[in-house]
Structure formats: structure tokens, C-alpha cells
C-alpha positions as CSV (number, residue, x, y, z in Angstrom):
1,X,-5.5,-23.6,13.2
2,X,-8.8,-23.8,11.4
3,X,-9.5,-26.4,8.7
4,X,-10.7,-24.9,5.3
5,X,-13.3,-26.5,3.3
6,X,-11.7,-25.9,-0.6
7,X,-11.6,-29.0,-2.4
8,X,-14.3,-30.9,-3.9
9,X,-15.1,-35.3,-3.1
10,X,-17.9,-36.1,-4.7
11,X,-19.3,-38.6,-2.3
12,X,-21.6,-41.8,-4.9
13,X,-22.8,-43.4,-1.8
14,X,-26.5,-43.7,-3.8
15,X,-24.6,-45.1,-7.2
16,X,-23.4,-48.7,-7.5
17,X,-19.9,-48.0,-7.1
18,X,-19.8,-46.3,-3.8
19,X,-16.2,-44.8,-4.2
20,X,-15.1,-41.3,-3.8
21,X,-14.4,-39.4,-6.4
22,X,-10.7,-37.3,-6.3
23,X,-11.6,-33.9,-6.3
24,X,-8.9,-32.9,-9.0
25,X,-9.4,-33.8,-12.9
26,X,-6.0,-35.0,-13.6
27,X,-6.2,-37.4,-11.0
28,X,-9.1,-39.9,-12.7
29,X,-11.3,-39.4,-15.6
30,X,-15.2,-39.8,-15.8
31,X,-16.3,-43.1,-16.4
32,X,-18.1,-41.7,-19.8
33,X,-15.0,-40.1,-21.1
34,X,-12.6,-43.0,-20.4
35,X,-14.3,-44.3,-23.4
36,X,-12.2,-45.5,-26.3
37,X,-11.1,-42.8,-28.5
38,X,-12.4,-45.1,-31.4
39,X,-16.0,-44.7,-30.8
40,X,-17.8,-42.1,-32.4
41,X,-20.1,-41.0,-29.5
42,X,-19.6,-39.7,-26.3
43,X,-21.8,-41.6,-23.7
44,X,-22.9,-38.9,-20.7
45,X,-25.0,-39.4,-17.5
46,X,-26.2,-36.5,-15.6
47,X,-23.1,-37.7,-12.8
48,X,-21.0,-38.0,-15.1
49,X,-21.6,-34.6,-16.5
50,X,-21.6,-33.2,-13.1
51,X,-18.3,-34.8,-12.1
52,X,-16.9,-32.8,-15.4
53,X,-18.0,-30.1,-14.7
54,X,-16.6,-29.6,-10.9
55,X,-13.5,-31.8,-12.0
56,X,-12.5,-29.5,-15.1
57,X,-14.2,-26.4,-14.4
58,X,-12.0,-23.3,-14.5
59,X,-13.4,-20.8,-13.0
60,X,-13.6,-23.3,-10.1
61,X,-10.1,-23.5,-9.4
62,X,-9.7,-20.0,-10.0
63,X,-12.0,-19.4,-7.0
64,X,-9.6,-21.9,-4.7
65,X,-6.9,-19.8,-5.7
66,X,-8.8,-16.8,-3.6
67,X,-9.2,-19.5,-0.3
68,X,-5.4,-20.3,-0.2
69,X,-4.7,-16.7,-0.9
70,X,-7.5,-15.9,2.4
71,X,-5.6,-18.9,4.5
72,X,-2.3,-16.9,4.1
73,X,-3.7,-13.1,5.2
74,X,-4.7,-15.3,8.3
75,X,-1.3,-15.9,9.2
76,X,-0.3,-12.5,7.8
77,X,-2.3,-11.0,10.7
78,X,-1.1,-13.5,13.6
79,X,2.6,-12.3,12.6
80,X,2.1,-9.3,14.8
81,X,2.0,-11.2,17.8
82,X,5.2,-13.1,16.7
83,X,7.7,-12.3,19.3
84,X,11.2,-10.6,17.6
85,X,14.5,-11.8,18.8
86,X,17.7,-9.6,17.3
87,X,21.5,-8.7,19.0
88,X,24.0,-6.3,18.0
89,X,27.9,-6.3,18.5
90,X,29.9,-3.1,17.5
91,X,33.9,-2.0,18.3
92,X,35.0,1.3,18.6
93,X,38.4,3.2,19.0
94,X,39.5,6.5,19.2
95,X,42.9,8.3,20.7
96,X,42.5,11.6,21.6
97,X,45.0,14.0,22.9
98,X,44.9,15.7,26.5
99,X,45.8,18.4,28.2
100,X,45.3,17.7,31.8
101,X,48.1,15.1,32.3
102,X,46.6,13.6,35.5
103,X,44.1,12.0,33.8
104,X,46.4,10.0,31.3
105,X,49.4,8.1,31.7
106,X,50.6,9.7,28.6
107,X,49.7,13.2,26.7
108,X,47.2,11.6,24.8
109,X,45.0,8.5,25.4
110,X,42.9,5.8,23.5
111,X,39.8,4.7,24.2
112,X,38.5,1.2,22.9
113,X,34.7,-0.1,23.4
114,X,33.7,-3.1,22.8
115,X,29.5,-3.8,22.8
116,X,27.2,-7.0,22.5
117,X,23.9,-6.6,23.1
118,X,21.0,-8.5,22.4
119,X,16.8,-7.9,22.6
120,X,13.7,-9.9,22.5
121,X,10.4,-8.0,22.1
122,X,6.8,-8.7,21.5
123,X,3.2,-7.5,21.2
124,X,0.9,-9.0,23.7
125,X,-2.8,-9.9,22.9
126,X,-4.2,-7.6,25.7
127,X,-2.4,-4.4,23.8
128,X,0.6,-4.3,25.5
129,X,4.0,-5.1,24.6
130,X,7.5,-5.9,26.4
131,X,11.4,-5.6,25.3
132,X,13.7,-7.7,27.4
133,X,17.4,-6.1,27.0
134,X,20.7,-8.0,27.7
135,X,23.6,-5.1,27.0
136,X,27.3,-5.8,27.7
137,X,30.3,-3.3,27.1
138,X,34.1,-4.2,27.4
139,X,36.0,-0.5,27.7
140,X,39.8,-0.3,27.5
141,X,41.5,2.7,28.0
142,X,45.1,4.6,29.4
143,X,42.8,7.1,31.4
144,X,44.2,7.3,35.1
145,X,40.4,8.7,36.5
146,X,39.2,5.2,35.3
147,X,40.3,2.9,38.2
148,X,39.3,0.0,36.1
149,X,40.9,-1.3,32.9
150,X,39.7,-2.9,31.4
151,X,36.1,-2.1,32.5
152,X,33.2,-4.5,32.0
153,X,29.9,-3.6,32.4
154,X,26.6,-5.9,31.9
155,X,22.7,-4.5,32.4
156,X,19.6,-7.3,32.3
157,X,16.7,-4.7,31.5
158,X,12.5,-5.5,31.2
159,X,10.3,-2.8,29.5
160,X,6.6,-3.2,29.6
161,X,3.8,-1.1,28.1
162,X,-0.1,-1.8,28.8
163,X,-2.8,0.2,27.9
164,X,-5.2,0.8,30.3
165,X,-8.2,2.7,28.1
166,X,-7.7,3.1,24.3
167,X,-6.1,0.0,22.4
168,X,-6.8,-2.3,25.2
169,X,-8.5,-5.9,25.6
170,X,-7.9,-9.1,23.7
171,X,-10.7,-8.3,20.9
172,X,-9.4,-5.2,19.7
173,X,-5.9,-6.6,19.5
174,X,-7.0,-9.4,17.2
175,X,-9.3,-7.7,15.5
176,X,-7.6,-8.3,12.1
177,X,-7.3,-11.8,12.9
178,X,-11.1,-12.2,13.1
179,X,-11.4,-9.5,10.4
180,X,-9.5,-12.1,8.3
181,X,-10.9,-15.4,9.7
182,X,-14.5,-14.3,8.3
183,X,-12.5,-13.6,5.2
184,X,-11.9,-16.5,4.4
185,X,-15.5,-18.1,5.4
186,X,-16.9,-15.3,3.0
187,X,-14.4,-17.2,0.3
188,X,-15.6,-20.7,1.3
189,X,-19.4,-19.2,0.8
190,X,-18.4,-17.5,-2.2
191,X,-16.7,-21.2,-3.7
192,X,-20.1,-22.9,-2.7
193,X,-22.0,-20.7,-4.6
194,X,-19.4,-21.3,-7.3
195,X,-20.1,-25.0,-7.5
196,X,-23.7,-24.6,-6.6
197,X,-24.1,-22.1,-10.0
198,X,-22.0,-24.7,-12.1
199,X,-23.3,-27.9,-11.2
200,X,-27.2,-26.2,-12.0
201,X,-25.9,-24.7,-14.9
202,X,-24.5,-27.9,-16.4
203,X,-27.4,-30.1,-15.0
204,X,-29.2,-27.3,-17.3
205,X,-27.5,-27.7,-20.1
206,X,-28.0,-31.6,-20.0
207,X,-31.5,-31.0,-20.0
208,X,-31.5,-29.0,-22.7
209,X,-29.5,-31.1,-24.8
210,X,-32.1,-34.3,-23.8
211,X,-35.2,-32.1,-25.2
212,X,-33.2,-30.9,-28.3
213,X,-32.7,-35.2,-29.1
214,X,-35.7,-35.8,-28.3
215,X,-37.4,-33.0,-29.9
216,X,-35.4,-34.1,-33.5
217,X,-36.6,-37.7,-33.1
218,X,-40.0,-35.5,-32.9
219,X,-39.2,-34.2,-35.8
220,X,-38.1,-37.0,-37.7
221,X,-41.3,-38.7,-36.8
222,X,-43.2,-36.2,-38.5
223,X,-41.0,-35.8,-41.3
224,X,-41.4,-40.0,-41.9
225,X,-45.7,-39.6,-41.2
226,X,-45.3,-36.5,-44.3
227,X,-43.1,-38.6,-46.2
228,X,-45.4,-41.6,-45.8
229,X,-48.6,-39.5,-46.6
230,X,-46.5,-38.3,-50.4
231,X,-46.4,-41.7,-51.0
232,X,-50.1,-42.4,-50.0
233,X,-51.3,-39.5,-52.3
234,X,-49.3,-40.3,-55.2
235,X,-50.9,-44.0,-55.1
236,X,-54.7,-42.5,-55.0
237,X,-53.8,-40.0,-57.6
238,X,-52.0,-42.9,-60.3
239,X,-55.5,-44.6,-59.8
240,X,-57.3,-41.3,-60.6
241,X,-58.8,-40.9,-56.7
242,X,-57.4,-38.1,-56.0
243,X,-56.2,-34.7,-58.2
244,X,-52.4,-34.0,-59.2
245,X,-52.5,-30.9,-57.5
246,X,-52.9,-32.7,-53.8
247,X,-49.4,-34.1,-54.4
248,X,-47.5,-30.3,-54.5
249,X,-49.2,-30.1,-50.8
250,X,-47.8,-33.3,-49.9
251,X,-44.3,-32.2,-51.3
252,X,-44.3,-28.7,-49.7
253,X,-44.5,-30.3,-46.4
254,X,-42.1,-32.9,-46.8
255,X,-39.8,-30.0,-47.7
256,X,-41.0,-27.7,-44.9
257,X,-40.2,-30.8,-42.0
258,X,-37.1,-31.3,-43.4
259,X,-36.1,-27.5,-42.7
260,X,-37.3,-27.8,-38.9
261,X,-35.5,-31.0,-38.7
262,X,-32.1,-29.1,-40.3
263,X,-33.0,-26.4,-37.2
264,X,-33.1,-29.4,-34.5
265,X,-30.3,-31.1,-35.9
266,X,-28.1,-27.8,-35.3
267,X,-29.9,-26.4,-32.1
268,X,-28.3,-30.1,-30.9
269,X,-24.9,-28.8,-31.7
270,X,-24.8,-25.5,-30.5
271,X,-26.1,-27.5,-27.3
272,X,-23.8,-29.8,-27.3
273,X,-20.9,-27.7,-27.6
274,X,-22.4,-25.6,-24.6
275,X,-22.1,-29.4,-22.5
276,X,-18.5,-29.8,-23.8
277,X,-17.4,-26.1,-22.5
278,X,-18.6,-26.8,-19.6
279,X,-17.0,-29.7,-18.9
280,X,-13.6,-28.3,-20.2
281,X,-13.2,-31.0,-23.2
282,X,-11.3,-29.5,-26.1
283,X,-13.1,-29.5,-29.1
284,X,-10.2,-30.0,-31.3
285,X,-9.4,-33.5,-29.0
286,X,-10.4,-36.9,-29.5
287,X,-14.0,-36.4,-27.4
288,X,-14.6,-32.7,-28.7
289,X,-15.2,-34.2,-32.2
290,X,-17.4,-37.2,-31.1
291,X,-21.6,-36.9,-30.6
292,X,-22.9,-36.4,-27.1
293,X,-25.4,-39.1,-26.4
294,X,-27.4,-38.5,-22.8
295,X,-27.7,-41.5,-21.1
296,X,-30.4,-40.4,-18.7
297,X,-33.7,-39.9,-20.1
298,X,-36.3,-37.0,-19.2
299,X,-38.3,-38.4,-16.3
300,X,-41.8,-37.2,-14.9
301,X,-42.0,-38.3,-11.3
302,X,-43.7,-35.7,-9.3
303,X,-42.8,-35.4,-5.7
304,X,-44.3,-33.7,-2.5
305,X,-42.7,-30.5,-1.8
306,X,-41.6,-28.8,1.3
307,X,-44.3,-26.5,2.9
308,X,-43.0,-22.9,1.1
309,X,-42.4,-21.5,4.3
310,X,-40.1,-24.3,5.1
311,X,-38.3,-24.2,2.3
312,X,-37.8,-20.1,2.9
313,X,-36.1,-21.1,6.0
314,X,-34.0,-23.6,4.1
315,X,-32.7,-20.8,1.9
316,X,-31.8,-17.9,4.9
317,X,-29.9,-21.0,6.3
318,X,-28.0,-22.3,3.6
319,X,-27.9,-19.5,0.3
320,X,-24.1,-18.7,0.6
321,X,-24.2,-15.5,-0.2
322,X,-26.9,-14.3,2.5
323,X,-24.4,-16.1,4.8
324,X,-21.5,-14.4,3.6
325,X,-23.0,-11.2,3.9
326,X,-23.5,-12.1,7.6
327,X,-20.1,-12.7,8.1
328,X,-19.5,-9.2,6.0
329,X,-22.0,-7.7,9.3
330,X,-19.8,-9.5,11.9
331,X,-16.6,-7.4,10.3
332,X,-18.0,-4.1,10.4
333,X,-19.2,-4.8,13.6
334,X,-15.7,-5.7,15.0
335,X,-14.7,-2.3,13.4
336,X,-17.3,-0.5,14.9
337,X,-16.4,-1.7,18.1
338,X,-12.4,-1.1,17.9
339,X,-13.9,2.7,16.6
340,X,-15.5,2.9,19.5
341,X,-12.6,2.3,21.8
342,X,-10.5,5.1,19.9
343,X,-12.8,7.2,21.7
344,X,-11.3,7.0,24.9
345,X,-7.9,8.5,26.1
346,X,-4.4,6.8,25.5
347,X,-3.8,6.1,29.4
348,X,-0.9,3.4,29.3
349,X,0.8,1.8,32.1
350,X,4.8,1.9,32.0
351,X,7.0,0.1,34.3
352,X,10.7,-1.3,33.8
353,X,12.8,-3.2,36.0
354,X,16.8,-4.4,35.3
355,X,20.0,-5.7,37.2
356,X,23.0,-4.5,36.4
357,X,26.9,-4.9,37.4
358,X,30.6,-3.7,36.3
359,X,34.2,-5.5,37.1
360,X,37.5,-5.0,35.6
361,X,41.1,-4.9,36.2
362,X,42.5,-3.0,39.3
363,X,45.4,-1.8,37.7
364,X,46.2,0.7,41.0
365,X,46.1,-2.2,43.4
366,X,43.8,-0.4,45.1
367,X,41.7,-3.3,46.7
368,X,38.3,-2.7,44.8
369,X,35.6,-5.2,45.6
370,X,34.4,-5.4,41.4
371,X,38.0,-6.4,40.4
372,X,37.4,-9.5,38.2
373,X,37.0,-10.2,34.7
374,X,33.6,-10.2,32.4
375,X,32.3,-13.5,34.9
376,X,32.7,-11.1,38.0
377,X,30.9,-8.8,36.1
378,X,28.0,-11.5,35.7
379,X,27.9,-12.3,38.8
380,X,27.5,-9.1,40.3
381,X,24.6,-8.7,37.9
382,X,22.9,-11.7,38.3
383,X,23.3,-10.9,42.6
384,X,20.1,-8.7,42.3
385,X,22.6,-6.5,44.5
386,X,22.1,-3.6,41.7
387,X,19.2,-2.8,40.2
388,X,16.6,0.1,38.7
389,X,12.9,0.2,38.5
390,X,10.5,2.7,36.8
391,X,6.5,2.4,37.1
392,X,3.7,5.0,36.0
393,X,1.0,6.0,33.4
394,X,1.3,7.9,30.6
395,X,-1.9,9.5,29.4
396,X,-2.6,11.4,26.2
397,X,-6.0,13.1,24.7
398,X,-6.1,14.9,21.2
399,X,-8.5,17.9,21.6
400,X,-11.3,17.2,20.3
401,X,-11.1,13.7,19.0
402,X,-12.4,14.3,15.5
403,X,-10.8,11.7,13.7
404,X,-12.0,8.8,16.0
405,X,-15.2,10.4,16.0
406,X,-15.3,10.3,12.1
407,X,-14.1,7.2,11.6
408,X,-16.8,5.6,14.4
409,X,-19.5,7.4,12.6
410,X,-18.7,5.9,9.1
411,X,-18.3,2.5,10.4
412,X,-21.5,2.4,12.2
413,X,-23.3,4.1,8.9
414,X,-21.3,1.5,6.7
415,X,-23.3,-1.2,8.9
416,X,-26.4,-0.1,8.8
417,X,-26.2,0.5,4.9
418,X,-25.0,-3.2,4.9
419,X,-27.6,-4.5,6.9
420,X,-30.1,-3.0,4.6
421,X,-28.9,-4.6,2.0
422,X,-29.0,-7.8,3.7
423,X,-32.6,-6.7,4.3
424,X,-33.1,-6.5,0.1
425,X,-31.0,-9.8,-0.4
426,X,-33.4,-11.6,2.2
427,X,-36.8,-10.1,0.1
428,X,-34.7,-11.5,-2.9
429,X,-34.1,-15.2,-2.0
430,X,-37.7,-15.3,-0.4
431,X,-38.6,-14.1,-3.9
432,X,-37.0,-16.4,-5.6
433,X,-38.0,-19.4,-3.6
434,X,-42.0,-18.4,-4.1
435,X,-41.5,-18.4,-8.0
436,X,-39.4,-21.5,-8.0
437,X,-42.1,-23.2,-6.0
438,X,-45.0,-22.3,-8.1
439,X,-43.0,-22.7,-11.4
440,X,-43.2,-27.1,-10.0
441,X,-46.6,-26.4,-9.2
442,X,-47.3,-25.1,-12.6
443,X,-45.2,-27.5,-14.4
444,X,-46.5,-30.5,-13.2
445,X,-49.9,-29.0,-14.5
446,X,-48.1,-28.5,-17.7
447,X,-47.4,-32.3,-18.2
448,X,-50.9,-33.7,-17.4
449,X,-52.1,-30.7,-19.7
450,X,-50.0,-31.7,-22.5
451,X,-50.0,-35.5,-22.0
452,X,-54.3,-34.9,-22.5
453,X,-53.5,-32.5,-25.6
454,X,-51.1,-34.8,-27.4
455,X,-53.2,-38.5,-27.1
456,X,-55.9,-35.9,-28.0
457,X,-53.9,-35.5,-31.4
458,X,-53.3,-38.2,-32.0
459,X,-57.2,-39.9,-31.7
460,X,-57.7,-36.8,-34.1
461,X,-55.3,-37.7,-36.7
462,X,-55.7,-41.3,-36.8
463,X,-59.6,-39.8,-37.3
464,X,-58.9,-37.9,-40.1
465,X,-56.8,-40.0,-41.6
466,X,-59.9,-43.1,-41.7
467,X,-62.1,-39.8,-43.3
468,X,-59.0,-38.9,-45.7
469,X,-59.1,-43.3,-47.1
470,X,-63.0,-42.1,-48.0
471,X,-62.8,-39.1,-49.1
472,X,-64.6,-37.0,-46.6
473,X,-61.1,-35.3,-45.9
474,X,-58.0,-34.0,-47.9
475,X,-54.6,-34.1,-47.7
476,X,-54.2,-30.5,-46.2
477,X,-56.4,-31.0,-43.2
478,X,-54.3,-34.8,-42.5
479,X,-51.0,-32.9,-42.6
480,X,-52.0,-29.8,-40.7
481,X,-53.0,-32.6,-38.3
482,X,-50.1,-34.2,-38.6
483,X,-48.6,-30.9,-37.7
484,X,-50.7,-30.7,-34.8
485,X,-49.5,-33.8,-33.3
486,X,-45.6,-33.4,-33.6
487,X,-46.4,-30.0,-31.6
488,X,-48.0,-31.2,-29.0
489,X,-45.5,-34.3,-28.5
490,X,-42.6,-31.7,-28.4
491,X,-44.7,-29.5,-26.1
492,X,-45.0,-32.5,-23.7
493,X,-41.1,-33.5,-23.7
494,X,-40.6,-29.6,-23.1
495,X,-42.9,-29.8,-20.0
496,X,-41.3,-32.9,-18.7
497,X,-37.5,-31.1,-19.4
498,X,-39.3,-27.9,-17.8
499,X,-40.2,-30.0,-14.9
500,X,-36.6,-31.4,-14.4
501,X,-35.2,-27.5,-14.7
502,X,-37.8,-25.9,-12.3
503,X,-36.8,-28.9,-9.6
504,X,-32.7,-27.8,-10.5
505,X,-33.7,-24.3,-9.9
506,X,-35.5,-24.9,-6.4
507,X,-32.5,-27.0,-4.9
508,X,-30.5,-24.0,-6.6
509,X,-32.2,-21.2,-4.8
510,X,-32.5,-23.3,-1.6
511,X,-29.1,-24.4,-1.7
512,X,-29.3,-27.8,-1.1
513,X,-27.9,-28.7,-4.6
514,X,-24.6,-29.9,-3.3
515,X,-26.8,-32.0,-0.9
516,X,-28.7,-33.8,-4.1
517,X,-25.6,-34.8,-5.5
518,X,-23.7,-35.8,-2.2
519,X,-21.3,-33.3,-2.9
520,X,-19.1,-32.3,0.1
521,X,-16.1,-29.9,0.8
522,X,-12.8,-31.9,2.1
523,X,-11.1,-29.7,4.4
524,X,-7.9,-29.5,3.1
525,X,-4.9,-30.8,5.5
526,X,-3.4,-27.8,6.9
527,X,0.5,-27.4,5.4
């Protein structure tokens, strides 16, 4: 029986720990939210956020329910070739009267039967099918024509059934068993692409949640060098260097900052929250109320990439759903090809063999050879001394044919209109890899770009500031630098997070995400 591939070990070979992590999230918590529910912040790696998310993640287990549910139509479709065993035992009287006295000791007689039978049947792979019969009557009656009394009689009987043209071979017999089989590797591709889509998506979300920190400790940088700067101006104007009026621009800025800092302190919750959802923590429980702190910071380390056209490859080979759209092919294929047999004529090979014997009681003393109770009976069954066989073909031909001929021209049009969509889906994941190859390409450019601009900003702040101490500036053209700078620091930490996100989506469109992580399937031990 095959092995499915439907719960999740998250292999940490590359961390310090080296375990294996269970694949179910009541079995062990995260390392980060084992943390005491006393502390006021939630500590989060990227693992550990990744571990939450394939641990907890409901829609994941909602998708295994679909692989046990596949497993089972397997077995559903093997029951066919399950052989059926049954018996039957009846009794019947009756007492009839008569009018020819010769026949019955009295003016009426009685009949009494007595029946066991039994049957095993079963549908072979090649088409055919067989019915082995074991029937066995016990007859009691006052009837003089009936020499016998009681009369036993016993028949040992084989049926078989093969069909020669239409319905035969061992490929169109199982059809629904490898109909079924692809099934459930469509499921097993489909539950890849599940945990391939979540683990990106909450390796996203991380991200996101690192720029929006980052980007408030921007922020309240700025904020401090505007705050700092009120306190500057207010000095020069007590000693009569500069003009009251310079201090309302200092103030409006200060109160400007603190509004963008109010919008980066809540875009960090909303994020947050979006972290905490996917990971399934309940916001009303002791973690859902606590501060996310990311423990990994945003990293700039540009690697060599695959040639594209490698990477292209990589894709058609390991995107689940291109593969499970193969497997999609491979059933209307099999369908085609059972259509196609319906074309030909029903011609079925019938043949039937048995043994059969009789014995009773020879009431008339007559000296019959088959007196003897229900063992003589046996025996002169099991002598091969009586017997009965049938063989010959059966054929049948509806004129015409037009439902097989409909039903093989739909299938093979339903193929062709699948492989063109596998034609589409194969334009969209080469696509898809091209733009998430560039987007690295232009990403890294991106952070050297902005790395340049931001020192750039900051040799032409600390500039204006020197100008500003003698005069040859004023306070609006220092903040707007000021400005200047904070932008172009949160444009570089956006870069670097852009950078991170661009390499998520590559691995996501290539589908080696699970391979980054060291994420395998465990095939499940068959029940």
C-alpha cells in the first residue's frame, strides 16, 4: 500500500539543537512562546515563526483532512476486487391433495425441502469474474414415484465470465484505482503548496514587522534630532541670535514627527497582529496581549544566483501545482483510453463446470446403487462420476455505438483543453520566475543605491548644520534636511527588507522553500 506524505517534521539539522520538531502543535511549543507568561514581550525568530505557523496553521490541517479523505477513496475503489462470500438455508412444506392414488401412499401427500447453499464470487483484474456454488437439498415426501425418501441431492458448480474485447485487460479494470491513486498525489501537491504559501506568507509578514521597528526607531531618531534642534533655537534666540519666529518652525516639526511616529507605532500593531494570526495565538491569551520583538535582524548579504534558465527548470520540476496538473493529464488519459475500449463489441467468454450427486433412503427395497444418507450423497459428488460443463462466447454490439463514441470524444477534447491549460500555467511560472529574478537583481541595486543616498544625507546635514552655528543657514533648510535623512535611512532598511522578500518570493515560485527551511513530509504509518 503506498505511503502518504501528510504530516509536517521540521528537520533543524543547520540550528544548534539538531532535534526534530513533532509535526503537531499540541505536542511541543516553540521555544519563543514557551516564554514565561510574566514577560511582557514576545521573543520571535524567523524559525520560530515558521514552526508557528505550520504547527498551528488551520487551514493546514484542514488540507490533511482532504489526504486521509483521498487514502480512503483508494481503498473504496480496490473493494471491487474484494471477493464476496454469502450462504443461504431455507425450509419448506406443503401437503397437497391427489387424485391419482398410485403416486401417494395416502389421498393426499406432503412435501418437505430442506436447502443449504452457499456462494463465493469475485471480480477478477483482467475483467472477468467467477461464482463458485455449493447447493444442497434434503426432500422428504409420501410420494410413491419418488423411489427415494428422503432424497438428498448436492451440486459443486464454477461459473466464469471473461471478456475477450470490450472491458478487458488489467488497466481498464483498475482504472479507478489509478484514477484515485493520482488523487491523492494531486492532494499531497496541493498540501505542499499549502505549506509552501504559508511558510512565505509568514516569513513575509516577519519582514514586514522588522522594517515597521525599524522604521519607528527611524522615526524616533528624527523626532529626538527635531526635538534637539527646538532646544538649539530657543538657546540662539534667548541670546538674541536668532528671531522668535524660527522657534514656531522648530515646534511645527516636532509636532509633525511625532504624528509619523503615532503612524509607525500603529502600522507595528496591525503588523503584529497579522504575525499572531498566522501563527494561531489567541489575542485574548497570555501571548496575544504581549509585544512581538523579532529576534532576527534585516540582513544584506547578496548571493550568486542560479543561471534563470536553471532556475525555470527548477520550477517545471518542483511548482506543485504544475505537477498536479500532470497527474490531472495522466487521469484523463486513463479515461480516454478505457473510452476507447467501449468502442469495441461486448464478446465475452462463458464457460461453467460442476459435480453433482443424489442418495436417499430406499424405502422399496429395491437395491438402488445411491441408497445412503447425505455422506453417500457427497461421495457420489465428490467421485467426478457426474458432472456438467458449458463453454462459449457471448457477443453483443449496440447499433451504432453513439454513446461510447460521445463519451471518447469528450474525454479526449477534455484533455486537450487540459493540456492547454497546462501550456498557460507553464508561460505563468516561467513568468513568474523571470520577474522574481530581476526583482534580486534590482534590489540589490536598490541597497547600494540607497546606502550612497543616505551617508549622502547625512555629510549634507551635518553640513548644514556647521552653516546653520554661523548663520549662513536657517532652521527650515536644517530640518528639511533632517527630513531628508530619516527618508533615506527608512528607504535603505526598506531595500534591505525588499531584498529579504524578493529572495522569499524566488524560493516561493521555484518551490524550493520547504528545502530552505529543511522542511520534509513524514509519510504517515499506514493504519
Amino acid at each position: 500500500m503506498l505511503r502518504y506524505f501528510t504530516l509536517i517534521t521540521l528537520f533543524l539539522a543547520a540550528f544548534a539543537s539538531g532535534g526534530v520538531v513533532p509535526a503537531r502543535a499540541e505536542e511541543v511549543p516553540s521555544p519563543a512562546l514557551a516564554a514565561s507568561p510574566g514577560s511582557e514581550v514576545l521573543e520571535l525568530s524567523l524559525r520560530d515563526v515558521v514552526e508557528g505557523a505550520l504547527k498551528n496553521n488551520v487551514s493546514i490541517i484542514v488540507q490533511e483532512f482532504d489526504q486521509q479523505i483521498r487514502e480512503q477513496d483508494i481503498l473504496d475503489r480496490m473493494s471491487i476486487f474484494d471477493p464476496s462470500v454469502g450462504g443461504e438455508f431455507s425450509f419448506d412444506w406443503e401437503k397437497r391433495p391427489t387424485t391419482f392414488a398410485p403416486q401417494s401412499k395416502t389421498p393426499d401427500y406432503r412435501n418437505e425441502n430442506l436447502n443449504w447453499n452457499f456462494f463465493v464470487k469475485q471480480k477478477v483484474v483482467t475483467g472477468g469474474d467467477y461464482e463458485l456454488t455449493f447447493n444442497n437439498s434434503r426432500n422428504v415426501t409420501d410420494r410413491s414415484s419418488q423411489p427415494l425418501d428422503p432424497l438428498y441431492s448436492s451440486e459443486l458448480q464454477l461459473d466464469l465470465t471473461q471478456p475477450l474485447l470490450q472491458n478487458f485487460g488489467v488497466d481498464n479494470n483498475k482504472r479507478e484505482i489509478y484514477i484515485a491513486t493520482n488523487d491523492l498525489k494531486i492532494s499531497e501537491y496541493d498540501f505542499n503548496k499549502k505549506v509552501i504559501d504559508t511558510v512565505s506568507d509568514a516569513e513575509g509578514v516577519y519582514w514586514d514587522l522588522v522594517f515597521s521597528i525599524e522604521d519607528l526607531k527611524v522615526k524616533q531618531k528624527s523626532l529626538q534630532r527635531a526635538k534637539d534642534f527646538e532646544n538649539r533655537v530657543r538657546a540662539q534666540v534667548k541670546v538674541g541670535t536668532l528671531a522668535p519666529l524660527e522657534i514656531l518652525q522648530a515646534q511645527s516639526e516636532v509636532a509633525s514627527r511625532e504624528e509619523l511616529l503615532l503612524s509607525a507605532d500603529n502600522l507595528i500593531e496591525d503588523t503584529e497582529d497579522s504575525l499572531k494570526n498566522i501563527i494561531n495565538i489567541d489575542f485574548n491569551g497570555a501571548h496575544g496581549l504581549k509585544k512581538v520583538r523579532p529576534l532576527d535582524p534585516p540582513t544584506f548579504q547578496p548571493e550568486e544566483t542560479p543561471q534563470l534558465s536553471e532556475s525555470i527548470e527548477e520550477a517545471l520540476k518542483k511548482r506543485p501545482e504544475y505537477l498536479a496538473r500532470k497527474m490531472e493529464l495522466e487521469n484523463k488519459n486513463i479515461i480516454v483510453k478505457y473510452n476507447e475500449n467501449q468502442l469495441f463489441p461486448a464478446l465475452d467468454l462463458i464457460g461453467s463446470m460442476g459435480l453433482n450427486g443424489i442418495s436417499g433412503n430406499d424405502f422399496n427395497n429395491q437395491g438402488s446403487s445411491f441408497d445412503g444418507g447425505y455422506g453417500k450423497d457427497l461421495s457420489e459428488m465428490f467421485s467426478t462420476e457426474f458432472f456438467q460443463w458449458k463453454v462459449g462466447v457471448r457477443l453483443s454490439y449496440p447499433i451504432g455505438n453513439r454513446s461510447a463514441k460521445s463519451r471518447l470524444a469528450a474525454s479526449r477534447l477534455e484533455a486537450a483543453q487540459l493540456l492547454m491549460d497546462m501550456k498557460d500555467l507553464e508561460k505563468q511560472i516561467i513568468v513568474e520566475v523571470r520577474e522574481a529574478d530581476r526583482q534580486i537583481e534590482t534590489d540589490v541595486k536598490r541597497v547600494q543605491a540607497t546606502r550612497v543616498a543616505r551617508q549622502l544625507a547625512q555629510e549634507k546635514l551635518s553640513a548644514e548644520e556647521k552653516k546653520f552655528e554661523v548663520g549662513l543657514s536657517t532652521s527650515f533648510n536644517v530640518l528639511e534636511f533632517q527630513e531628508d535623512l530619516a527618508e533615506e535611512q527608512s528607504k535603505e532598511i526598506k531595500a534591505i527588507i525588499d531584498y529579504n522578500k524578493s529572495r522569499i518570493k524566488l524560493r516561493q515560485v521555484k518551490a524550493t522553500t520547504l528545502e530552505e527551511h529543511k522542511i520534509k513530509m513524514a509519510p504517515r504509518s499506514d493504519s
